[in-house]
N, C-alpha and C positions, 0 to 999 in steps of 0.2 A: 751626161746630166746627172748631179748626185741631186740628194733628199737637201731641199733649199724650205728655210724659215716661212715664205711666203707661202707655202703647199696648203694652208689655211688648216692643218694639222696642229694640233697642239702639243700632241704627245712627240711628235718631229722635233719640233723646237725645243721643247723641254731636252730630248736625247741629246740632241745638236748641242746646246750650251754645257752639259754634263760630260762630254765625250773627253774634251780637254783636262779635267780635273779629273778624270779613271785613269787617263796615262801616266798624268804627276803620280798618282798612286799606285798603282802599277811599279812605274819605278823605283819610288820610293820606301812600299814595301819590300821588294823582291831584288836585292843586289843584283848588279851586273845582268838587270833586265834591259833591255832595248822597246818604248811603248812612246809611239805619240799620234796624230792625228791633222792633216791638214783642211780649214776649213777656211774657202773662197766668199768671201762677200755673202755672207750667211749662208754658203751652200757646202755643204759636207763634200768631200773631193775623196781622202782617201783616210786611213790609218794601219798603223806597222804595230805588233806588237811578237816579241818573241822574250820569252821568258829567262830567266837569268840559268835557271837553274836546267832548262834544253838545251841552252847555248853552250853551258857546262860540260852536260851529258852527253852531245854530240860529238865535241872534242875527245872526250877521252873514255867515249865508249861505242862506239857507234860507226859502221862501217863507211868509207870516204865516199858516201854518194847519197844525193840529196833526190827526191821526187819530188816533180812541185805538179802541182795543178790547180784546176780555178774549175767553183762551179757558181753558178746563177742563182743570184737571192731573189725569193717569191714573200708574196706579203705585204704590207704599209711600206718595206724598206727596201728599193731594189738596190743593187750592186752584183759586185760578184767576190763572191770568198775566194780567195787567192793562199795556198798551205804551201810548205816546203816540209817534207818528213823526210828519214832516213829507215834503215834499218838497225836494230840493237844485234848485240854477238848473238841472239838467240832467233835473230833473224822474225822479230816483232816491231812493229812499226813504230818511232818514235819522234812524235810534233817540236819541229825546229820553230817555227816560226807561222805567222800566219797577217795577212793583210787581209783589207774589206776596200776595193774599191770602184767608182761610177759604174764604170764599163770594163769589159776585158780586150782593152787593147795593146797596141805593139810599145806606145806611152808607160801603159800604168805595170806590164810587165817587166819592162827595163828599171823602173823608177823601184819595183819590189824584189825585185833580184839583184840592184845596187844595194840594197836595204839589208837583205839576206849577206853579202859578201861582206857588208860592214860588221855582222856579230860572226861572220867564220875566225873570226883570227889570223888570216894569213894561211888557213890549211884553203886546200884548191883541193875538193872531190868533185867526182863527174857529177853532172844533171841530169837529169835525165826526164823527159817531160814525155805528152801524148804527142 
C-alpha cells in the first residue's frame, strides 16, 4: 500500500504531484541519469533514480560487485529505501542507484534490480545482498 492522495494529508499530495517533475529534472540536468516514478490511481507505487554521473563511476572505477539492500521508512511516508552500492579501488563505498518503494517485496525487488541492470551497461558483477 503506498502514500495515496485520499490520506486526507496535504503535504502527500502536494509531494505526490511534484515527484514526476523531480525525475524530468533529474534527468534533464544530470546527463545519462536514469530517474522516474510510478504513480497508480493517485497512489505513489515506486521510483528509481540512479545518477548519471555513479552510473559513470561504477563502469570505470569501481570493483564488479554491487550490494543492494532495503531498509523501512518511518514517519508521514512509509516505504522502504531500496540502494544498490559498490565498492571504489580504495575500497569506499560508492551509491549506484537507489529506489523508494510500497513494501519490500519479492515484486518490487525484481522490478529494482531490472532497473539496476538497465544502467549496468552490459557489465554482469556479482550481487550480493543480506
Amino acid at each position: 500500500e503506498g502514500v495515496c492522495e485520499d490520506d486526507g494529508a496535504g503535504a502527500a499530495r502536494r509531494s505526490l504531484q511534484i515527484l514526476p517533475w523531480m525525475c524530468a529534472v533529474i534527468v534533464r540536468a544530470n546527463p545519462e541519469s536514469v530517474a522516474f516514478c510510478e504513480v497508480e490511481e493517485s497512489c505513489f507505487q515506486r521510483m528509481f533514480v540512479a545518477y548519471g554521473a555513479n552510473i559513470n563511476g561504477f563502469k570505470l572505477g569501481c570493483r564488479m560487485m554491487l550490494f543492494v539492500d532495503g531498509c523501512h521508512l518511518s514517519g508521514p511516508y512509509k516505504g522502504t529505501l531500496l540502494a544498490a552500492c559498490a565498492l571504489d579501488a580504495d575500497n569506499h563505498l560508492f551509491n549506484f542507484a537507489y529506489g523508494i518503494v510500497s513494501c519490500e517485496s519479492v515484486e518490487d525487488w525484481v522490478w529494482f534490480l531490472q532497473c539496476v541492470a538497465q544502467c549496468r551497461g552490459g557489465l554482469k558483477p556479482v550481487i550480493m545482498s543480506d
